[in-house]
Wavefront OBJ file of the C-alpha trace (Angstrom):
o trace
v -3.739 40.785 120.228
v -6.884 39.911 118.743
v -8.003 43.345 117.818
v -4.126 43.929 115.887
v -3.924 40.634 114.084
v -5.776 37.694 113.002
v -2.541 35.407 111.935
v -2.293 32.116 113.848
v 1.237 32.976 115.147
v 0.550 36.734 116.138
v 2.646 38.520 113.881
v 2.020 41.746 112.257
v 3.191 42.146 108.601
v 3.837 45.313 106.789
v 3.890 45.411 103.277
v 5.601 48.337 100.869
v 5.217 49.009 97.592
v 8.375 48.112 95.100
v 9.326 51.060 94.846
v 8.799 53.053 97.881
v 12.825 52.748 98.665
v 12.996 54.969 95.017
v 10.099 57.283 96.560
v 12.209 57.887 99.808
v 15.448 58.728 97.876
v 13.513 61.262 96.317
v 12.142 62.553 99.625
v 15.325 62.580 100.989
v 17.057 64.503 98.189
v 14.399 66.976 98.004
v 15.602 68.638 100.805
v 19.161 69.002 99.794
v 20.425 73.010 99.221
v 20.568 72.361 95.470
v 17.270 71.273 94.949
v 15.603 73.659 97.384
v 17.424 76.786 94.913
v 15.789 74.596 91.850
v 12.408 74.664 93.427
v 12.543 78.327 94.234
v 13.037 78.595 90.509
v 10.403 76.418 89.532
v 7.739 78.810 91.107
v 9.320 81.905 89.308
v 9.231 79.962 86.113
v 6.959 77.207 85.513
v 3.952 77.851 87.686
v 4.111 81.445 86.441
v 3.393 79.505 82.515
v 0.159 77.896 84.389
v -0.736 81.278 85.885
v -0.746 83.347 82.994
v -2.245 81.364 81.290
v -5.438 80.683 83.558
v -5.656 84.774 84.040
v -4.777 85.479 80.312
v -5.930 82.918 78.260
v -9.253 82.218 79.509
v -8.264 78.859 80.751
v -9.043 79.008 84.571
v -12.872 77.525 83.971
v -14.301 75.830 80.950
v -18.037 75.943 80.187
v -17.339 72.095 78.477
v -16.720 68.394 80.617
v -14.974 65.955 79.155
v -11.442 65.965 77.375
v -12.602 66.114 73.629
v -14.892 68.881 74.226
v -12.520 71.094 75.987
v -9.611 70.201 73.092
v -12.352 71.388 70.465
v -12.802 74.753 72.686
l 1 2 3 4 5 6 7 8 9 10 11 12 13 14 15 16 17 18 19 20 21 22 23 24 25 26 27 28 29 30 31 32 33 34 35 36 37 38 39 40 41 42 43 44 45 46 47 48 49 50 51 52 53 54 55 56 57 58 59 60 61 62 63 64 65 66 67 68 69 70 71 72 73
């Protein structure tokens, strides 16, 4: 016991975050039909934006660091 807890009366505690319940709804629902066809989508659509524009645009390395020099690039 002494290697699990130090509390005088042996008992273990777990604490969550506030809103982990929210986080496991999401989880959960994730997984549903609907939003596995919506996900499918997102990779035609969205992550296609991101890919064209690293391969197109230049935009897969920068030769700056740092957020104001890369918005002035």
């Amino acid at each position: 016991r002494h290697l699990c807890t130090h509390s005088k009366d042996c008992v273990k505690t777990v604490q969550r975050h506030i809103w982990k319940d929210y986080e496991d709804l999401a989880d959960d629902v994730r997984y549903t039909p609907k939003y596995q066809k919506l996900y499918k989508r997102r990779k035609e659509t969205i992550e296609r934006v991101f890919a064209d524009a690293k391969e197109k645009h230049a935009m897969r390395y920068t030769q700056y660091r740092g957020l104001a020099q890369v918005s002035n690039w």
